[in-house]
C-alpha positions in Angstrom: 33.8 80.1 -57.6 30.2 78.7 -58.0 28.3 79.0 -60.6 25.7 81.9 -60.0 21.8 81.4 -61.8 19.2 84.0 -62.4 15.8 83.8 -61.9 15.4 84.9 -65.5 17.7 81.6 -66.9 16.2 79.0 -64.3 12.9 80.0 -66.0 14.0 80.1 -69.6 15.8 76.6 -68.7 12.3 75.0 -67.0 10.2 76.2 -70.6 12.9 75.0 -72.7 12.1 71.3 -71.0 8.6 72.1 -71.1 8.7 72.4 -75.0 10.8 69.7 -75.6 8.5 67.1 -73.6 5.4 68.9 -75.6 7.3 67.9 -78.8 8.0 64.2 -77.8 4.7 63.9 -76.6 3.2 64.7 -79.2 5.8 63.0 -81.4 5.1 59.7 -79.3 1.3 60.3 -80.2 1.5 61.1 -83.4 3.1 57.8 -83.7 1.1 55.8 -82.1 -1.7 57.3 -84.1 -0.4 56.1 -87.6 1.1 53.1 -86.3 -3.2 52.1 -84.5 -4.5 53.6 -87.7 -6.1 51.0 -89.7 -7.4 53.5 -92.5 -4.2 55.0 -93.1 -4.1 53.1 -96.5 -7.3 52.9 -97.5 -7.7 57.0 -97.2 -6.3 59.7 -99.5 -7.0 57.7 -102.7 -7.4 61.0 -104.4 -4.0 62.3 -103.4 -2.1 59.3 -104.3 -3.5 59.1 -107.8 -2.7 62.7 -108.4 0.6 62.5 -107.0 1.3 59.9 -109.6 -0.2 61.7 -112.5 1.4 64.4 -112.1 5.1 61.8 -111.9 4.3 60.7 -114.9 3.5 63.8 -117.1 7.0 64.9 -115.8 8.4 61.6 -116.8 6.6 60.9 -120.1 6.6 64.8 -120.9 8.4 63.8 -124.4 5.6 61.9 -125.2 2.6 64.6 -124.4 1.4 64.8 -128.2 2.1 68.0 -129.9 -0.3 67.8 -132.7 -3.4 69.1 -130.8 -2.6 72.7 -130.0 1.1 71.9 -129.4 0.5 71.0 -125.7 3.3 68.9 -125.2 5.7 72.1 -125.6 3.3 74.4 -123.2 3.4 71.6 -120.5 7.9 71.2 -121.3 7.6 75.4 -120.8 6.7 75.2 -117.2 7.8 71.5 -116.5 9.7 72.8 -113.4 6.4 74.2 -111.3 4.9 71.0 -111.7 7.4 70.6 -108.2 5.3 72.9 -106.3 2.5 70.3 -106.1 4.8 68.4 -103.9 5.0 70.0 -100.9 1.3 70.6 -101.4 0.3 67.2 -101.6 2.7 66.1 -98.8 1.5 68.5 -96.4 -2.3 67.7 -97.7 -1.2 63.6 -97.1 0.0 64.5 -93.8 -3.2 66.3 -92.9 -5.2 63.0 -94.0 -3.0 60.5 -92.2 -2.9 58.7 -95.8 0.5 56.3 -95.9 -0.8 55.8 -99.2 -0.4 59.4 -100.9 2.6 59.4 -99.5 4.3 56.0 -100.6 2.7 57.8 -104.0 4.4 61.0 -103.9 7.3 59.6 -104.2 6.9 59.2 -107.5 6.7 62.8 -108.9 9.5 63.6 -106.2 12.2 61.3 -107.4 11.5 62.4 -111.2 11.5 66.4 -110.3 14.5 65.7 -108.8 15.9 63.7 -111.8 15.1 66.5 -114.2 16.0 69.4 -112.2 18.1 68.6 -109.2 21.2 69.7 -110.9 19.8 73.0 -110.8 19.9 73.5 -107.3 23.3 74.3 -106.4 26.0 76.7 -107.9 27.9 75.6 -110.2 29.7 78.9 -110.9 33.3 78.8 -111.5 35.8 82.0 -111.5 37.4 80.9 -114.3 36.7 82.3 -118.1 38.3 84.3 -120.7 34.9 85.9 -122.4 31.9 87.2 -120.4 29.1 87.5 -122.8 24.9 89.3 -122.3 22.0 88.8 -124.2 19.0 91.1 -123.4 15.3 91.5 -125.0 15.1 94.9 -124.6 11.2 95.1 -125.3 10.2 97.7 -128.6 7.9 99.9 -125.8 10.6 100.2 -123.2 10.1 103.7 -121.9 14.1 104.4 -120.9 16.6 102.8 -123.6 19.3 105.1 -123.0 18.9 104.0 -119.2 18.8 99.9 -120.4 21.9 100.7 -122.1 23.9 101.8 -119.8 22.3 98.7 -117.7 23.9 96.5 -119.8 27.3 98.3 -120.6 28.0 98.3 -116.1 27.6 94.7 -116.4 31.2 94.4 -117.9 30.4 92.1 -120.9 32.7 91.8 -123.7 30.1 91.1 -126.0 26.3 92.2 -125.9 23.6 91.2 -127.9 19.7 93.0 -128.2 17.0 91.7 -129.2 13.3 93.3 -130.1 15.0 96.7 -131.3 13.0 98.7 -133.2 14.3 101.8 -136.0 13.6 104.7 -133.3 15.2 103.2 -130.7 18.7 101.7 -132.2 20.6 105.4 -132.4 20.0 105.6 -128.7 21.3 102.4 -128.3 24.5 102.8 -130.6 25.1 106.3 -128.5 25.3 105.1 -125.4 27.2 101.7 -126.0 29.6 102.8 -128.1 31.4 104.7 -124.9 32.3 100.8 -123.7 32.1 98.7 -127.1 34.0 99.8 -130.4 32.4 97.4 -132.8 28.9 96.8 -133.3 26.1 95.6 -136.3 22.4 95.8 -136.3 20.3 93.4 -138.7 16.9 93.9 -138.1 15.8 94.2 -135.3 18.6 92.5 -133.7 21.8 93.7 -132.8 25.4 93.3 -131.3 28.1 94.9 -129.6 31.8 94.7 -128.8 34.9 94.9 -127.7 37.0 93.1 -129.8 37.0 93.3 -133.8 33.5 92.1 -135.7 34.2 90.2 -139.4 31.8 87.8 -141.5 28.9 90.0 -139.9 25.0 88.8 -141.7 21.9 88.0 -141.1 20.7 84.7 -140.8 17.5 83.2 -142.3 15.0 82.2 -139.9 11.9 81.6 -142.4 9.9 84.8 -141.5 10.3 87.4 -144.1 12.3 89.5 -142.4 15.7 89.8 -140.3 15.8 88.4 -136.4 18.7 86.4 -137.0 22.4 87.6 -137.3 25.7 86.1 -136.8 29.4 87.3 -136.6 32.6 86.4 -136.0 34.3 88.2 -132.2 38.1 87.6 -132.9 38.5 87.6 -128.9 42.0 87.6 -126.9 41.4 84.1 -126.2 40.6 83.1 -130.2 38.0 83.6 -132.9 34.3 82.6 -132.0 30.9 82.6 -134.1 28.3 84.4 -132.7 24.8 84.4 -133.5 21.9 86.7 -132.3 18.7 85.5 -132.6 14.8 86.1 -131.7 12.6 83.7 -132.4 8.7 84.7 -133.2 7.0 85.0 -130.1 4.0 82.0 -128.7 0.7 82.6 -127.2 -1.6 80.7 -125.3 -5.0 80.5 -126.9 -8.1 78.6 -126.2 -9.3 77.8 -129.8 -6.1 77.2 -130.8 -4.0 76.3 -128.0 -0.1 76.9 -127.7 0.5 78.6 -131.3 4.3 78.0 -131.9 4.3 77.0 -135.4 6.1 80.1 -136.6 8.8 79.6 -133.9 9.1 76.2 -134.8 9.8 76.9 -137.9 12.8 79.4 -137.3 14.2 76.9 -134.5 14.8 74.5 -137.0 16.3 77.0 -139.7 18.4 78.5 -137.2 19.4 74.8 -136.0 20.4 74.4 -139.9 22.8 77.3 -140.0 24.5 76.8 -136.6 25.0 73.1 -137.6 26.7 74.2 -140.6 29.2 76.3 -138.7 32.8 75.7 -140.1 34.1 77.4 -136.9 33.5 74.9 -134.4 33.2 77.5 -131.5 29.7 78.6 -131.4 28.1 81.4 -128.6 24.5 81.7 -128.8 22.5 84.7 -127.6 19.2 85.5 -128.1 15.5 84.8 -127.4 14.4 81.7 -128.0 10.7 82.3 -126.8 11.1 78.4 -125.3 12.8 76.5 -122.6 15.8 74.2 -123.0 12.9 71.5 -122.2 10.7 72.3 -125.5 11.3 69.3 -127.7 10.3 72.2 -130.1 13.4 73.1 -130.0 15.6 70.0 -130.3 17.2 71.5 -133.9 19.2 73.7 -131.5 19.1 72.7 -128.1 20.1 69.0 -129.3 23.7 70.4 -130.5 24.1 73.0 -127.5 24.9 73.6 -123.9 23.1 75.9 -122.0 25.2 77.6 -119.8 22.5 78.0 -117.1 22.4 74.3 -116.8 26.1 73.4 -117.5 27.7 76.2 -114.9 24.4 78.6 -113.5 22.6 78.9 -109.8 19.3 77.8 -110.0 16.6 77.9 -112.7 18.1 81.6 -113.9 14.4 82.3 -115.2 14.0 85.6 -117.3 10.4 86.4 -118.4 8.2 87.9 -117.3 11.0 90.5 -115.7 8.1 91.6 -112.2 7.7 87.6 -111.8 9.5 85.5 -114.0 8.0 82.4 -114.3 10.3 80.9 -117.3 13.9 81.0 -119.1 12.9 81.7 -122.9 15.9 84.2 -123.0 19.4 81.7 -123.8 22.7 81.8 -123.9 24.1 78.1 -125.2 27.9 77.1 -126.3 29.4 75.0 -128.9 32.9 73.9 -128.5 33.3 76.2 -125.8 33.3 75.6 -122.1 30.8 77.5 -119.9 32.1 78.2 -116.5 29.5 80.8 -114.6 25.5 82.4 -115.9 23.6 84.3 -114.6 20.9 86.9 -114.5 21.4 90.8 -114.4 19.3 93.6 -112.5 15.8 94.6 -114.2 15.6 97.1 -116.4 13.2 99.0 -118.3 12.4 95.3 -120.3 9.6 93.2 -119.5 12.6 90.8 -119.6 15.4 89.9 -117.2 19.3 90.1 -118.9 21.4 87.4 -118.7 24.5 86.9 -118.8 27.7 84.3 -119.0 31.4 83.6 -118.6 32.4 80.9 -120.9 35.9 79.8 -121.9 37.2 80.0 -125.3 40.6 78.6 -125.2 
């Protein structure tokens, strides 16, 4: 039999060539154009200095000074956007014909990728033996009983809220306790679970008043310590700048009482108002994993919950092994939950 051809695929075939002889024309041109182009160094000065600039505030972003408003931590807080200039410059290079902002832009791309490559793919396992959620609840959130039962579907073991206020924690404690037999509030912080609760205080973070707590889970898979906490929230001010002193300050108390730990197997949940980049931080962050970073997909950002731009909600591990993290469905929080599989064994 012969083959048999349509009018309609002779014509699709005949364009088809058409657009690929467009394309190497105008690849062929395009070439000769930077290859004839004796300016092509000499223009997009501008470009290639910012491109490098911005490489080395993402490479020397430990040693951004913090004593003037505390900027290093505010640039460390959204250190990953600084990426998006990337593309921008390239396609801005491109525009210019400028070999020279693009030899440039190298720079900030091989350092993004450095810091935050790992990020980028999924290093979720199926493994665990102790799935764990931490969730600022926010004190106005209009529907609690409904960001309960949020939390409670996402079949956690153990739960911990922070930002609950003295109206709101009965309405809590109703509707949790249909999934979690054991729970403790200190403050206005709380936690909830499954298996048996022992050694249950607060923790002393420096502020006056309890947003710190920590307990003992004896889980199927062994005894582990963990600790709820909220640190005091930042703001971005221009006559004062990044005021994080007060969460400073209850970083590095809480730091003190989780290195003191005689367990050994440590779960943190909590928000930390700060990134795992916030040399703020360090007392912490220099002693933990973060889960997100040791066994998440992507950045797993939390706040603000409509567009959120940053992960200052946590969940790090001590002497445990993470193996999945993630982040749960909105609810009525200006926060995103997240949540974590981790192995205890």
């Amino acid at each position: 039999m012969t083959q048999g051809y349509t009018a309609e695929s002779v014509t699709a075939g005949a364009d088809e060539q058409r657009a690929q002889s467009r394309f190497r024309s105008f690849w062929r041109g395009s070439q000769d154009r930077w290859r004839h182009d004796r300016g092509i160094w000499r223009r997009g000065i501008v470009l290639a200095v910012l491109a490098v600039l911005i490489g080395l505030v993402m490479f020397a972003h430990g040693r951004i000074p913090n004593r003037i408003g505390n900027t290093g931590s505010l640039v460390e807080t959204f250190l990953p956007w600084f990426g998006l200039s990337i593309p921008v410059i390239l396609v801005l290079a491109l525009v210019r014909r400028s070999a020279t902002a693009l030899v440039a832009l190298l720079l900030p791309a091989v350092v993004w990728v450095n810091l935050f490559g790992g990020l980028l793919t999924n290093k979720s396992g199926d493994s665990g033996d102790l799935t764990v959620v931490t969730h600022n609840v926010n004190a106005e959130n209009p529907d609690p009983a409904g960001t309960a039962r949020d939390v409670a579907r996402s079949g956690a073991d153990v739960v911990a809220l922070e930002e609950l206020t003295t109206s709101a924690v009965p309405t809590y404690a109703k509707v949790l306790a249909e999934t979690y037999a054991y729970h403790s509030v200190q403050g206005t912080v709380g936690l909830w679970s499954k298996y048996p609760m022992s050694g249950t205080k607060p923790v002393d973070t420096r502020m006056g008043w309890t947003r710190a707590m920590r307990s003992t889970i004896s889980s199927p898979a062994g005894a582990v310590d963990v600790y709820v906490a909220h640190m005091p929230s930042v703001r971005v001010k221009l006559h004062a700048g990044f005021t994080a002193n007060q969460r400073d300050n209850s970083s590095d108390a809480l730091g003190e009482a989780i290195a003191d730990d005689s367990l050994g197997k440590v779960i943190l949940l909590g928000d930390l108002n700060g990134t795992m980049n916030d040399r703020s931080l360090n007392a912490v962050t220099s002693q933990m994993r973060s889960t997100q970073g040791a066994a998440g997909d992507g950045f797993g950002f939390s706040w603000p919950a409509s567009f959120p731009l940053a992960r200052i909600d946590q969940i790090m591990v001590k002497g445990i092994e993470p193996t999945a993290s993630w982040t749960l469905p909105k609810t009525g929080s200006d926060h995103l939950p997240i949540a974590a599989r981790v192995e205890v064994r």
